[in-house]
PyMOL Python script that loads the backbone (N, CA, C, O; Angstrom):
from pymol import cmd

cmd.read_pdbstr("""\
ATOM      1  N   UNK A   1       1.326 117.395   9.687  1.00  0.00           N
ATOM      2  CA  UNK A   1       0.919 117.826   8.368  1.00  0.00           C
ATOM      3  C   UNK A   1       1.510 116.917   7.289  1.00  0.00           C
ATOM      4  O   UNK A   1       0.979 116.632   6.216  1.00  0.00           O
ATOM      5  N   UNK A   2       2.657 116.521   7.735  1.00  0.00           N
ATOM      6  CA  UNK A   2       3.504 115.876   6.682  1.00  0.00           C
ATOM      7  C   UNK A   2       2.534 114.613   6.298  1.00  0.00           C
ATOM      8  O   UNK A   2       2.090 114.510   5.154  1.00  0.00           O
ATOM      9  N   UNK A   3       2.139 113.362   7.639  1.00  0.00           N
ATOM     10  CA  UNK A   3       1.328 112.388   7.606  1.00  0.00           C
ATOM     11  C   UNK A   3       0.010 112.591   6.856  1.00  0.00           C
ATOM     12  O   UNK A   3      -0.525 111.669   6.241  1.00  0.00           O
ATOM     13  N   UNK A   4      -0.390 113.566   6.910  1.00  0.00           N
ATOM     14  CA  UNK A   4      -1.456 113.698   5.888  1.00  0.00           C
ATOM     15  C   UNK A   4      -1.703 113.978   4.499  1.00  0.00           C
ATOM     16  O   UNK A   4      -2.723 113.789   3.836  1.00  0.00           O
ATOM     17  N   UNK A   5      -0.373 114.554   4.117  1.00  0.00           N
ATOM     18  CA  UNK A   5      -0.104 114.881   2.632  1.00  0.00           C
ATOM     19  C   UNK A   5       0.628 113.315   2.304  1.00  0.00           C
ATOM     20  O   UNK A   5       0.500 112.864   1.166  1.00  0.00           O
ATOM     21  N   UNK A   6       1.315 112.599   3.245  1.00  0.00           N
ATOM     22  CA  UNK A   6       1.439 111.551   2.828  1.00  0.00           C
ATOM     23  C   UNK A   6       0.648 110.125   2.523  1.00  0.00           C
ATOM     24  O   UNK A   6       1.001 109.178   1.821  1.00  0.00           O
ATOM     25  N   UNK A   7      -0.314 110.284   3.152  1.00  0.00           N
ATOM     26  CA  UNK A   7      -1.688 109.490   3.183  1.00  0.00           C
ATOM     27  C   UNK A   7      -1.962 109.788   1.748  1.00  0.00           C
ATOM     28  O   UNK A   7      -1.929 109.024   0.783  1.00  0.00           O
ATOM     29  N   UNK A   8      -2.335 111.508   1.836  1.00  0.00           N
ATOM     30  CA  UNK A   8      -3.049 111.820   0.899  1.00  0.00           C
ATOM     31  C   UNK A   8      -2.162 111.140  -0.597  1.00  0.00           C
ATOM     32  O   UNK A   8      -2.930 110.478  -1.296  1.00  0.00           O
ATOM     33  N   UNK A   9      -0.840 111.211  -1.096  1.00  0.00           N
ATOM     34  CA  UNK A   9      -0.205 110.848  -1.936  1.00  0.00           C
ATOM     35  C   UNK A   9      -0.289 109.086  -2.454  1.00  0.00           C
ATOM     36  O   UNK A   9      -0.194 108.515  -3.541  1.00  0.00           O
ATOM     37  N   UNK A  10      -0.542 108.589  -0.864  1.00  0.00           N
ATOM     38  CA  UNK A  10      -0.583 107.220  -1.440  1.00  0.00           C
ATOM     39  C   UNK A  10      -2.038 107.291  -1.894  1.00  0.00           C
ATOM     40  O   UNK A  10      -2.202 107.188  -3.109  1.00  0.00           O
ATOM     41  N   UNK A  11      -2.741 107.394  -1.403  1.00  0.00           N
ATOM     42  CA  UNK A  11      -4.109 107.187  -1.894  1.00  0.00           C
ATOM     43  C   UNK A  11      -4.435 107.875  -3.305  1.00  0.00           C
ATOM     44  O   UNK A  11      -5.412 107.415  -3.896  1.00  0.00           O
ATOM     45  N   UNK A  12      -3.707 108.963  -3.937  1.00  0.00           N
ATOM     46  CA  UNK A  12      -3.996 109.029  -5.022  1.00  0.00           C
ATOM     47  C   UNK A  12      -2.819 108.289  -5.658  1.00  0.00           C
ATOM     48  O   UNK A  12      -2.931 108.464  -6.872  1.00  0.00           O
ATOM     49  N   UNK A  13      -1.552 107.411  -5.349  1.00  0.00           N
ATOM     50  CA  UNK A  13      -1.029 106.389  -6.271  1.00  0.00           C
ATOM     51  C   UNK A  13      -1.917 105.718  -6.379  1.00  0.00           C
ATOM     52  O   UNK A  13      -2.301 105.641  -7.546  1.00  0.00           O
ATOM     53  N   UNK A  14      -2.671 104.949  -5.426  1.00  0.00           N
ATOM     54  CA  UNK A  14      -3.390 104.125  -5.595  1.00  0.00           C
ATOM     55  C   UNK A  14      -4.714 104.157  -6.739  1.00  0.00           C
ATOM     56  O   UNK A  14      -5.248 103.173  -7.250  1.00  0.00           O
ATOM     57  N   UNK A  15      -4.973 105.272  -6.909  1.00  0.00           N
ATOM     58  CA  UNK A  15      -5.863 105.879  -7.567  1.00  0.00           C
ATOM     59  C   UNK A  15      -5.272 105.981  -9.264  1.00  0.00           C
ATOM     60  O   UNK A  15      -5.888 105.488 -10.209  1.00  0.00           O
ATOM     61  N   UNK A  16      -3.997 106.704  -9.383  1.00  0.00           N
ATOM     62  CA  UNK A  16      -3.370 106.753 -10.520  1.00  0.00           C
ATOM     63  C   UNK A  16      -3.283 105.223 -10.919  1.00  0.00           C
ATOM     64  O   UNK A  16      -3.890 104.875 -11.932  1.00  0.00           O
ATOM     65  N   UNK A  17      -2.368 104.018  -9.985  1.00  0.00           N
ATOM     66  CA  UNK A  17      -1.991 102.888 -10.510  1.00  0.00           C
ATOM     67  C   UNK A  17      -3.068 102.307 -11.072  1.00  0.00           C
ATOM     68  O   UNK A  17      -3.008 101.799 -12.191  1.00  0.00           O
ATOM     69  N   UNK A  18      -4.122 102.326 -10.368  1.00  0.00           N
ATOM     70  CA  UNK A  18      -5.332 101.739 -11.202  1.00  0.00           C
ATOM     71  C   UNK A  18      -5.972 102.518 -12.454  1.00  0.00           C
ATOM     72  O   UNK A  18      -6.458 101.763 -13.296  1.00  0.00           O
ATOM     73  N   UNK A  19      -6.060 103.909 -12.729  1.00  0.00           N
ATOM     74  CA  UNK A  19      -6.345 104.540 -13.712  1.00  0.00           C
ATOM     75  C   UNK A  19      -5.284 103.913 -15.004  1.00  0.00           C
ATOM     76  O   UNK A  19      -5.618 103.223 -15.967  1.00  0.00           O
ATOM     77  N   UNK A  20      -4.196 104.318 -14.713  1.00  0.00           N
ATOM     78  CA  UNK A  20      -3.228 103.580 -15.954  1.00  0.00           C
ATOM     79  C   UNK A  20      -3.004 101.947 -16.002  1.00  0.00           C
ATOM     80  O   UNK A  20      -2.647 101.487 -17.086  1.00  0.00           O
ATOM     81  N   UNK A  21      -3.189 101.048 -14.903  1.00  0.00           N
ATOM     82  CA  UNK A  21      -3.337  99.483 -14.933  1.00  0.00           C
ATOM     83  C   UNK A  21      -4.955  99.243 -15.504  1.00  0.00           C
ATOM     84  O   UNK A  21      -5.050  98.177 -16.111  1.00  0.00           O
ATOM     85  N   UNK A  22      -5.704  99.701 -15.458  1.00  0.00           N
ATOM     86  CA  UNK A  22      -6.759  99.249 -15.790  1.00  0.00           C
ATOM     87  C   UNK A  22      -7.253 100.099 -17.453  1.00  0.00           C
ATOM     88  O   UNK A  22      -7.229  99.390 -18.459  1.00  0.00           O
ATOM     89  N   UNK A  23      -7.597 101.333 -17.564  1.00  0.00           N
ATOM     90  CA  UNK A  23      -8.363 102.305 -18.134  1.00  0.00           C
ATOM     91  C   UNK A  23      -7.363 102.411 -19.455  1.00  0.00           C
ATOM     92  O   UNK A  23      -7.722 102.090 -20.587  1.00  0.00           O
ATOM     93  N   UNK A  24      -6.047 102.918 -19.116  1.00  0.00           N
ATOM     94  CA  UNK A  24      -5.139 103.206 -19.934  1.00  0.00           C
ATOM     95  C   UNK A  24      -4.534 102.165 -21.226  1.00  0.00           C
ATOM     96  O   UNK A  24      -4.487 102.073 -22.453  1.00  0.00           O
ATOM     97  N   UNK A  25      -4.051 101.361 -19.742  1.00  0.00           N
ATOM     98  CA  UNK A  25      -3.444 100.420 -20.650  1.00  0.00           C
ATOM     99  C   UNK A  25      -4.433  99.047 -21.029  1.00  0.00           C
ATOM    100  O   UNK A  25      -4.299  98.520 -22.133  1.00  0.00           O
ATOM    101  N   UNK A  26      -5.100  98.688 -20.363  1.00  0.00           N
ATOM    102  CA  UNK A  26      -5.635  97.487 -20.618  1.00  0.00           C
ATOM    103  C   UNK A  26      -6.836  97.321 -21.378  1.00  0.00           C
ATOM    104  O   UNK A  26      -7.099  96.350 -22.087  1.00  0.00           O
ATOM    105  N   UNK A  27      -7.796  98.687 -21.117  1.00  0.00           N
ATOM    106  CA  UNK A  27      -8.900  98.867 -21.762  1.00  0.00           C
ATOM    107  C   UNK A  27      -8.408  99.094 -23.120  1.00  0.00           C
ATOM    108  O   UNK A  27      -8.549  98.239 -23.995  1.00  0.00           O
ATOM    109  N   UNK A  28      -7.811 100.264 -23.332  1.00  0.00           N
ATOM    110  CA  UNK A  28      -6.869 101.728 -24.495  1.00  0.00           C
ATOM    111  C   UNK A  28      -6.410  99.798 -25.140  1.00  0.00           C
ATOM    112  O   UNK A  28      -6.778  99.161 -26.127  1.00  0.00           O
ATOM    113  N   UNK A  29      -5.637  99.523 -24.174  1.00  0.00           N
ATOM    114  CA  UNK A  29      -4.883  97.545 -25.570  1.00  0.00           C
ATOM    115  C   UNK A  29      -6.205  97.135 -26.172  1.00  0.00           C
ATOM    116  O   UNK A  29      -6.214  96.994 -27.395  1.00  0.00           O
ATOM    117  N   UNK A  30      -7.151  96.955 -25.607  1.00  0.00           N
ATOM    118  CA  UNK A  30      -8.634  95.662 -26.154  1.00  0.00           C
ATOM    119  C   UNK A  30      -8.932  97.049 -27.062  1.00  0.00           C
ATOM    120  O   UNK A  30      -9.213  96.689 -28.206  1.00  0.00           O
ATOM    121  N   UNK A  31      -8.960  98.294 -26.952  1.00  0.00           N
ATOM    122  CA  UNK A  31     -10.055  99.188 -27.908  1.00  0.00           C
ATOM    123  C   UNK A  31      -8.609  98.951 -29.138  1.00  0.00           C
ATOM    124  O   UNK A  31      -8.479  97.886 -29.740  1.00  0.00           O
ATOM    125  N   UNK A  32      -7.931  99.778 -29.272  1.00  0.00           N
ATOM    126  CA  UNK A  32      -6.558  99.030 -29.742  1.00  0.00           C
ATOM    127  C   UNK A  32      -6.911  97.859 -30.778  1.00  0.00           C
ATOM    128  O   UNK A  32      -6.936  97.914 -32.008  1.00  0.00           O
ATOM    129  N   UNK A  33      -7.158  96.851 -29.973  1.00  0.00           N
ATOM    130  CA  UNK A  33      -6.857  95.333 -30.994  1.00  0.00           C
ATOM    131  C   UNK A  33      -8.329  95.305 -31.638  1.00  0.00           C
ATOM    132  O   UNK A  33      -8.294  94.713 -32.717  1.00  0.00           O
ATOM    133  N   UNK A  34      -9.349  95.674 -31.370  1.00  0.00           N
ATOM    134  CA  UNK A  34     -11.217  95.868 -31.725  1.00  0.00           C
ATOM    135  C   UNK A  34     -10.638  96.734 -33.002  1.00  0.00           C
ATOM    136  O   UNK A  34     -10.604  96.276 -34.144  1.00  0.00           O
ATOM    137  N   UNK A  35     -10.057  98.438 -32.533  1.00  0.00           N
ATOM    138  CA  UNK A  35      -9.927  98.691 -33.922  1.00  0.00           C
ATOM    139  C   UNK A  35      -9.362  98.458 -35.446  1.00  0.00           C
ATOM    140  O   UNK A  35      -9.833  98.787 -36.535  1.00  0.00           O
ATOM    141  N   UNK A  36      -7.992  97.657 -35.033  1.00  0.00           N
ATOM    142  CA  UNK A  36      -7.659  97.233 -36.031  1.00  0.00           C
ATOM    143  C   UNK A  36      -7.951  96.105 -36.689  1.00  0.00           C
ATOM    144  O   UNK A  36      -7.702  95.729 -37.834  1.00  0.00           O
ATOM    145  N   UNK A  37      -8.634  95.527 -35.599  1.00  0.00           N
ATOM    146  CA  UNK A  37      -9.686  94.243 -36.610  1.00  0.00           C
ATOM    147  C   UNK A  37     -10.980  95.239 -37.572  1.00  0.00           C
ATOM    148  O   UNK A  37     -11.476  94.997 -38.672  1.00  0.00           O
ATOM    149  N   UNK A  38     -11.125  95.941 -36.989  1.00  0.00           N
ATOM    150  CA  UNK A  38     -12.466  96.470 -37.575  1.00  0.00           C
ATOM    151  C   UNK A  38     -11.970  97.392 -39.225  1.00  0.00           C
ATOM    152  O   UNK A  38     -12.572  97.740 -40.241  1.00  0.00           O
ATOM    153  N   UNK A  39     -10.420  97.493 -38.662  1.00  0.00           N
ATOM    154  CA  UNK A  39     -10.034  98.139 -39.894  1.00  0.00           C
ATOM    155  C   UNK A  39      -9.651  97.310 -41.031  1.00  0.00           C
ATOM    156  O   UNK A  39      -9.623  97.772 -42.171  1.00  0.00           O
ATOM    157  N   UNK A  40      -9.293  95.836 -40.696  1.00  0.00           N
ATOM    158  CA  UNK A  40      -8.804  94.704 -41.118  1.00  0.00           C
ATOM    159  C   UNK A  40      -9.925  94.628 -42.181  1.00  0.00           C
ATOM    160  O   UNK A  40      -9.805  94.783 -43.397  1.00  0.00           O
ATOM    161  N   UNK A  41     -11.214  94.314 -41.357  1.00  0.00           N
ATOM    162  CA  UNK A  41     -12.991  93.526 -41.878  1.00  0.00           C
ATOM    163  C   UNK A  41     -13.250  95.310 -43.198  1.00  0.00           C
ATOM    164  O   UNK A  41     -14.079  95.027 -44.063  1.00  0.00           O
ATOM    165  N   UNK A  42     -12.862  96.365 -43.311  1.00  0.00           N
ATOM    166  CA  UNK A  42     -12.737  97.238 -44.065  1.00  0.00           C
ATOM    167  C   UNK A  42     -11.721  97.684 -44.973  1.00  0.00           C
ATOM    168  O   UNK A  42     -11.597  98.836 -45.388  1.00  0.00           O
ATOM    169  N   UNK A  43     -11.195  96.961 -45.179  1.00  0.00           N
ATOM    170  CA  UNK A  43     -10.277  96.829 -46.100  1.00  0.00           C
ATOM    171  C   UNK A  43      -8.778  98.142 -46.010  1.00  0.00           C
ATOM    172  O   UNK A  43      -8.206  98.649 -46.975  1.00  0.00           O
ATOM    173  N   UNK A  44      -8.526  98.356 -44.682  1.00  0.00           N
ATOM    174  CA  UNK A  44      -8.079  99.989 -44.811  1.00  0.00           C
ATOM    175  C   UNK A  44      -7.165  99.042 -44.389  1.00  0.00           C
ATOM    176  O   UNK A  44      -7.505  98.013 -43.805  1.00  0.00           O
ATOM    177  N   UNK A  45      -5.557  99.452 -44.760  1.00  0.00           N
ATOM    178  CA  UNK A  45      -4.202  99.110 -43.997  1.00  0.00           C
ATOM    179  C   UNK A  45      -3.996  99.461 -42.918  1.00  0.00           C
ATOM    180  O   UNK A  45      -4.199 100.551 -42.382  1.00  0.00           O
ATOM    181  N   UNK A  46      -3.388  98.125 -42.376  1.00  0.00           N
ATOM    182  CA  UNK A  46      -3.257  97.794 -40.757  1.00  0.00           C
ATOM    183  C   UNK A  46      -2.005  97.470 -40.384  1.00  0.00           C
ATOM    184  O   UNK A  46      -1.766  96.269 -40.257  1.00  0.00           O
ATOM    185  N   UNK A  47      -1.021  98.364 -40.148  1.00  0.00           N
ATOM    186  CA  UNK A  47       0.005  98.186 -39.481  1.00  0.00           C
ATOM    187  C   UNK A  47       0.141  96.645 -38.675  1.00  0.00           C
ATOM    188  O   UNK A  47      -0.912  96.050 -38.448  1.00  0.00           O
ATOM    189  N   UNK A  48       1.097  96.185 -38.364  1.00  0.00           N
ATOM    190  CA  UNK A  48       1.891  95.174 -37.697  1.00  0.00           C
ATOM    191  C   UNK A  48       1.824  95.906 -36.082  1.00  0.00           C
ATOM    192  O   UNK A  48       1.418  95.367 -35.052  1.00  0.00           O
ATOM    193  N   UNK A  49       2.229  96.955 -36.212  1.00  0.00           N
ATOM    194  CA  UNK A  49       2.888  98.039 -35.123  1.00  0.00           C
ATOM    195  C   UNK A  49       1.659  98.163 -33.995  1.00  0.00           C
ATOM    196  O   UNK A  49       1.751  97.987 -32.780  1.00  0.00           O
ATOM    197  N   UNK A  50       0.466  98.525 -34.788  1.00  0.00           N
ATOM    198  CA  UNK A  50      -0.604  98.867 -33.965  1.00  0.00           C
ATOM    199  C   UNK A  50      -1.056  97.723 -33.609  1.00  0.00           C
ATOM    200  O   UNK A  50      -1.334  97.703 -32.410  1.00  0.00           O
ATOM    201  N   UNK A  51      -1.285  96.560 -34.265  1.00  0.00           N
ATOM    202  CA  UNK A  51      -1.640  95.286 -33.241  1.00  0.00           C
ATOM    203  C   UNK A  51      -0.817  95.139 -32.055  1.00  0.00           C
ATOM    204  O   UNK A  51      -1.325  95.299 -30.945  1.00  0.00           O
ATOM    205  N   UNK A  52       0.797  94.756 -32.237  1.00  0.00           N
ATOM    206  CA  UNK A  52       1.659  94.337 -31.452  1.00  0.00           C
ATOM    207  C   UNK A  52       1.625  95.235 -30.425  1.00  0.00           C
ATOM    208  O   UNK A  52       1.635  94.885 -29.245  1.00  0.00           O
ATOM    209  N   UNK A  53       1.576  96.650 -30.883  1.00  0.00           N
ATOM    210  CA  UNK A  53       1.418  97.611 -29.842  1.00  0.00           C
ATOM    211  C   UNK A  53       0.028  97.334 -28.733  1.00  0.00           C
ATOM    212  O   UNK A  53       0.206  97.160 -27.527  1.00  0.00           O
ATOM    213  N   UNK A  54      -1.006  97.331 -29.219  1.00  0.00           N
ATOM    214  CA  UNK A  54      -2.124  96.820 -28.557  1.00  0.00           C
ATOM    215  C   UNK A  54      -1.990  95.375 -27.431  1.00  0.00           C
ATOM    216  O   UNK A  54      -2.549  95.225 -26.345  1.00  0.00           O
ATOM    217  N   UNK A  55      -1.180  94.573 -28.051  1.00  0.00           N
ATOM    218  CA  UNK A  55      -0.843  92.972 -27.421  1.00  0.00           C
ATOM    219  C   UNK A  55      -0.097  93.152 -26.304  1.00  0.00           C
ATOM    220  O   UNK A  55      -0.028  92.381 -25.348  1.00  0.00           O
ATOM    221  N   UNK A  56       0.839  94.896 -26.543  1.00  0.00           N
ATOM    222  CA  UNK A  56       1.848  94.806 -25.249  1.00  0.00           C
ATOM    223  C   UNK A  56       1.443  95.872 -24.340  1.00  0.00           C
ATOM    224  O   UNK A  56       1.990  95.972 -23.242  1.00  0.00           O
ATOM    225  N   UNK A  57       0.446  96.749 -24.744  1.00  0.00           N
ATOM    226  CA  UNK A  57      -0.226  97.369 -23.546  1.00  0.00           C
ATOM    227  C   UNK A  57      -1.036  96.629 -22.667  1.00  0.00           C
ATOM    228  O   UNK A  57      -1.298  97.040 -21.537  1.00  0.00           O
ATOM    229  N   UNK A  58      -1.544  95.319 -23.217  1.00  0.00           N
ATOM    230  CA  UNK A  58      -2.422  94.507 -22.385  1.00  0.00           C
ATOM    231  C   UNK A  58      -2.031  93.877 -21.266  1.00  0.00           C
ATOM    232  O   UNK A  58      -2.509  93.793 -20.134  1.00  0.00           O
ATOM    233  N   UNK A  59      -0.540  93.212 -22.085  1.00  0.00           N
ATOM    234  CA  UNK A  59       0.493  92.616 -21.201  1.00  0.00           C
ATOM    235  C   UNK A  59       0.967  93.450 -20.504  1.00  0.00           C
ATOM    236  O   UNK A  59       0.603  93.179 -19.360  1.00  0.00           O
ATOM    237  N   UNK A  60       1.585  94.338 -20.502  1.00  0.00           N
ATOM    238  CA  UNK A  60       1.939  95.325 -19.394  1.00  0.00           C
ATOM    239  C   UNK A  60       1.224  95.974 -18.322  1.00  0.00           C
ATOM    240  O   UNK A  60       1.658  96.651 -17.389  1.00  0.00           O
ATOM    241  N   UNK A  61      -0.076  95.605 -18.660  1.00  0.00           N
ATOM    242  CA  UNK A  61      -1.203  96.171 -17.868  1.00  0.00           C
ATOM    243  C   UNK A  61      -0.790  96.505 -16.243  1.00  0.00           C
ATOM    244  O   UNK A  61      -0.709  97.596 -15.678  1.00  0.00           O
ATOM    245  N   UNK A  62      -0.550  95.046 -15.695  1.00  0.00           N
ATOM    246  CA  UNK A  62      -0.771  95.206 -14.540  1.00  0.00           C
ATOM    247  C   UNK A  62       1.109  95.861 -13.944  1.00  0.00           C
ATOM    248  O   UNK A  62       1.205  96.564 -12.939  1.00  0.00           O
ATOM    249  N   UNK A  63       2.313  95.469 -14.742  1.00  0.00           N
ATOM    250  CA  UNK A  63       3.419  96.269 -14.713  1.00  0.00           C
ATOM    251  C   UNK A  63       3.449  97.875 -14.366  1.00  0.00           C
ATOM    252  O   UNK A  63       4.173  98.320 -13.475  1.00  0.00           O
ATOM    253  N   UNK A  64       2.729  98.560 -15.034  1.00  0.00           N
ATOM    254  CA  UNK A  64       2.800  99.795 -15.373  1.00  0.00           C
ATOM    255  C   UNK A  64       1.968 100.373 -14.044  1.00  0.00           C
ATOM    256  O   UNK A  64       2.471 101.301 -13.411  1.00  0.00           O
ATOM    257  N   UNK A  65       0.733  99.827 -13.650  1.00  0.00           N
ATOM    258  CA  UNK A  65       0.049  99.910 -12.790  1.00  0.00           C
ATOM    259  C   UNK A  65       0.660  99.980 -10.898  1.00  0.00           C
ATOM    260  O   UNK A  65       0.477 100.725  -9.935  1.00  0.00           O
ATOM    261  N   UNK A  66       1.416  98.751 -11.189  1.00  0.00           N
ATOM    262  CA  UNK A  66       2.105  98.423  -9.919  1.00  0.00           C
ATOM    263  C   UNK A  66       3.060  99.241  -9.916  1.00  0.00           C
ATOM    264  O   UNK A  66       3.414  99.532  -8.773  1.00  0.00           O
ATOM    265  N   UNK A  67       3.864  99.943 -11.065  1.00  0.00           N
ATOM    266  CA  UNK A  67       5.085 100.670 -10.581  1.00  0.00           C
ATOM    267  C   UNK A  67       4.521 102.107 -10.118  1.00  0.00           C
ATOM    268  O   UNK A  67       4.909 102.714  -9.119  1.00  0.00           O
ATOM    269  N   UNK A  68       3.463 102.570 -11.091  1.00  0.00           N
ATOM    270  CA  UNK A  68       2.968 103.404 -10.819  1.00  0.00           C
ATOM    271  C   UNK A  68       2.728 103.881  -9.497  1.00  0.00           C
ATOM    272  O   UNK A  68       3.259 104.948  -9.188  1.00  0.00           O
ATOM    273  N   UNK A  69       1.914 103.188  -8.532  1.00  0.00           N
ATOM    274  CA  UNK A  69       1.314 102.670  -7.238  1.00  0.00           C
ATOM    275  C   UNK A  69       2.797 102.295  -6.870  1.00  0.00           C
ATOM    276  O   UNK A  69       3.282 102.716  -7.920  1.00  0.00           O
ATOM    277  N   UNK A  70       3.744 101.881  -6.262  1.00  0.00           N
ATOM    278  CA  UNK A  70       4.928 101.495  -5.597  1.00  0.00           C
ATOM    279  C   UNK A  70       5.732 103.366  -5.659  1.00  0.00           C
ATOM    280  O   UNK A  70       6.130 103.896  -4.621  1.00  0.00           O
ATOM    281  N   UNK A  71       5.787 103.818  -6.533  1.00  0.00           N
ATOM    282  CA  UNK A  71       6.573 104.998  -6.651  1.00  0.00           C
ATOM    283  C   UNK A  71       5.783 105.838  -5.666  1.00  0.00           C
ATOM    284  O   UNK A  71       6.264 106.094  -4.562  1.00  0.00           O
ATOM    285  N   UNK A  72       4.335 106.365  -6.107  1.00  0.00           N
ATOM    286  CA  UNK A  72       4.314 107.224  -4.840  1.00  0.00           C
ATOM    287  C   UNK A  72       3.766 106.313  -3.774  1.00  0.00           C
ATOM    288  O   UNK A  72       3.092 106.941  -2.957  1.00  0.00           O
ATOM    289  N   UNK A  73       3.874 104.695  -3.477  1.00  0.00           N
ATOM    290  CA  UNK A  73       3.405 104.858  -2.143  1.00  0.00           C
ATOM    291  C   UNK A  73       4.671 104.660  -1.299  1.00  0.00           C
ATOM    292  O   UNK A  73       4.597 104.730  -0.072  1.00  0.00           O
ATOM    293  N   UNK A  74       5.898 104.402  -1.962  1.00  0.00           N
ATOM    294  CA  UNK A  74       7.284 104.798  -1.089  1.00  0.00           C
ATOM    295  C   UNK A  74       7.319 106.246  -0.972  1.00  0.00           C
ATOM    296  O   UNK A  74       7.628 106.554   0.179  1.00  0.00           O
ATOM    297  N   UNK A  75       7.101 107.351  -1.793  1.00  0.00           N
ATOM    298  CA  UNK A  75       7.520 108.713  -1.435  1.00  0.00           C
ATOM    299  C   UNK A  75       6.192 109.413  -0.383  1.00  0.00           C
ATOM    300  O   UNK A  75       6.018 110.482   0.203  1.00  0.00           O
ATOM    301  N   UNK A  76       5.396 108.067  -0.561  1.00  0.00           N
ATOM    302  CA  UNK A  76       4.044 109.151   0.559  1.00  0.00           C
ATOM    303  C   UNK A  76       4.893 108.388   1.821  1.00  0.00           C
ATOM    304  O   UNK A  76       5.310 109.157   2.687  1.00  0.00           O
ATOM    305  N   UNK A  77       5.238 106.677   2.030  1.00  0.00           N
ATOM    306  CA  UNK A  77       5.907 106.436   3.209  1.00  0.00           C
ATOM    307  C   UNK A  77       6.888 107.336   3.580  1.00  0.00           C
ATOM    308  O   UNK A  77       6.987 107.421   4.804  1.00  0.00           O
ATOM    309  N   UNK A  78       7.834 108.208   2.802  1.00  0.00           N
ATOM    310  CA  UNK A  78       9.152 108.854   3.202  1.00  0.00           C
ATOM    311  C   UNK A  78       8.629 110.062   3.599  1.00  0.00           C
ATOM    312  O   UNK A  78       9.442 110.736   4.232  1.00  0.00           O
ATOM    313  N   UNK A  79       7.146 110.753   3.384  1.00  0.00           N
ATOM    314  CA  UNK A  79       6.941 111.669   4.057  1.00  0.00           C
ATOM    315  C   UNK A  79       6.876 111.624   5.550  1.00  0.00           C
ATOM    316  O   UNK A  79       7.379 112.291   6.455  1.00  0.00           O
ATOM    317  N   UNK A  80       5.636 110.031   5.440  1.00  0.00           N
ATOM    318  CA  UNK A  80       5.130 109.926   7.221  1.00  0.00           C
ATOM    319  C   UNK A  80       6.375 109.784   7.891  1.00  0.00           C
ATOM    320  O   UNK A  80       6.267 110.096   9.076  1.00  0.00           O
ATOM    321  N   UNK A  81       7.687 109.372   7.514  1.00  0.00           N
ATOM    322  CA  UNK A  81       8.817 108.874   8.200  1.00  0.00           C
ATOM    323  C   UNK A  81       9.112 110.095   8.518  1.00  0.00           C
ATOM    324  O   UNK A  81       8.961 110.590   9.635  1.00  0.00           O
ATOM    325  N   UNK A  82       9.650 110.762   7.314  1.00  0.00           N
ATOM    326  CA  UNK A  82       9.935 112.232   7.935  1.00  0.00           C
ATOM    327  C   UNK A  82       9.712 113.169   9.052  1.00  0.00           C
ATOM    328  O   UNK A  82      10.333 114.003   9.711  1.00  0.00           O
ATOM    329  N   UNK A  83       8.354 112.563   8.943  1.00  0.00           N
ATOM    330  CA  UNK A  83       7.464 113.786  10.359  1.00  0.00           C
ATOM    331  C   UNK A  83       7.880 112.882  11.450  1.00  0.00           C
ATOM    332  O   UNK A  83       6.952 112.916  12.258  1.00  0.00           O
ATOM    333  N   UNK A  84       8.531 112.324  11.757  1.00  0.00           N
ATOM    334  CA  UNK A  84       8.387 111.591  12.939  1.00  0.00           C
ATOM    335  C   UNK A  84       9.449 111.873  13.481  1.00  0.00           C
ATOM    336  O   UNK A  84       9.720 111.409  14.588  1.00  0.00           O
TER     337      UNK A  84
END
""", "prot")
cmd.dss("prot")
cmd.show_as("cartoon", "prot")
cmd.util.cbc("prot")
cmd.orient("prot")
């Protein structure tokens, strides 16, 4: 039972790491840097904060993703170990 809840765990890290490496952070950075240009071309004030912020979700993209994905696919490995 254990091996299968542990399967099951990595496969949804795998699932999470890519939801937050891809969707979260990398898409959420480009919509991010689109809006504050768009707020720029409209004359509305544009933080420093929200660009830079946007520049470092992009960069972090694939960081956040991989730790994400590494955390539970060691605690789904420490299950299958367990059962054994």
């Amino acid at each position: 039972m254990k091996t299968i809840i542990g399967i099951l765990v990595m496969i949804f890290g795998a699932v999470l790491g890519l939801y937050l490496g891809v969707y979260v952070m990398f898409i959420g950075g480009i919509v991010d840097l689109i809006n504050s240009i768009k707020d720029l071309t409209n004359s509305i004030d544009v933080s420093a904060y929200t660009i830079a912020f946007g520049i470092a979700k992009i960069i972090l993209a694939s960081f956040v993703g991989c730790i994400s994905f590494y955390i539970t696919l060691v605690f789904g490995i420490s299950l299958i170990a367990s059962d054994k």
